[in-house]
N, C-alpha and C positions, 0 to 999 in steps of 0.2 A: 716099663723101663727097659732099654736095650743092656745088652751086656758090655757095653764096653768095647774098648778099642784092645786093649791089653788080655783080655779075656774072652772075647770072639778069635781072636788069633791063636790060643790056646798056649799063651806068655804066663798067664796067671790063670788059678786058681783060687778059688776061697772056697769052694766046699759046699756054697750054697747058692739059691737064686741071689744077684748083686741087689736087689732092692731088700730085701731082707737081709743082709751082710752088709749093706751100709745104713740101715736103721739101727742094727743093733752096734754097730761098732761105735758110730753119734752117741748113742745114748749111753755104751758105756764110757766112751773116753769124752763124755760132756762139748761135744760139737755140736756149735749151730751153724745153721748156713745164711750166710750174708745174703739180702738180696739185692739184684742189681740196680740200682737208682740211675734217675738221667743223668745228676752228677758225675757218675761214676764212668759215666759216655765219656761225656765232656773233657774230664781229664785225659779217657785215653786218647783221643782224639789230638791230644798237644804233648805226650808224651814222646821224648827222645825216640826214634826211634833203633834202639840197642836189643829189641828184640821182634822177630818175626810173626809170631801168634800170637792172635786178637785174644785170643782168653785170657796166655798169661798178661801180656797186659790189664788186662781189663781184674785180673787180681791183686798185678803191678799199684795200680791206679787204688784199687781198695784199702790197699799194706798203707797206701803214702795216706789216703784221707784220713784214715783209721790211726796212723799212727801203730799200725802194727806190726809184730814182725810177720813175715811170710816163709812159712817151709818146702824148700823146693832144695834139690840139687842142682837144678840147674843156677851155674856161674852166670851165664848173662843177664841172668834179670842186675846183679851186683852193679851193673853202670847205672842205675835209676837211684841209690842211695837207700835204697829200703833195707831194714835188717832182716838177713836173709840167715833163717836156722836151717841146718846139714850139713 
């Protein structure tokens, strides 16, 4: 597992290898990770375009099938109608 974009640039910090500091932070704070379905294409595929990056979309698109909220600070996801925690 790479280190990251925020932590190859020496932005962030955690103290440990990130695949070992993101197993354990999952497991204590009870995260699982979604996996990506064709579904989950598809939608983004038709979604508004209000935001520029295929990922968050493509988490955009997860929030809305799921019905869940999504935690980001990022404002522009907020045109797709998803509830957005931060």
């Amino acid at each position: 597992m790479g280190d990251g974009n925020k932590i190859g640039t020496g932005k962030l910090s955690v103290g440990q290898d990130l695949a070992t500091f993101l197993l354990d932070q999952m497991t204590r704070n009870r995260i699982e990770l979604l996996p990506i379905s064709v579904g989950d294409a598809g939608r983004v595929a038709v979604l508004p375009f209000h935001h520029k990056d295929p990922f968050d979309r493509l988490i955009v698109a997860q929030s809305l099938a799921g019905q869940m909220p999504l935690v980001s600070r990022d404002e522009a996801l907020d045109g797709y109608g998803i509830t957005r925690l931060w």
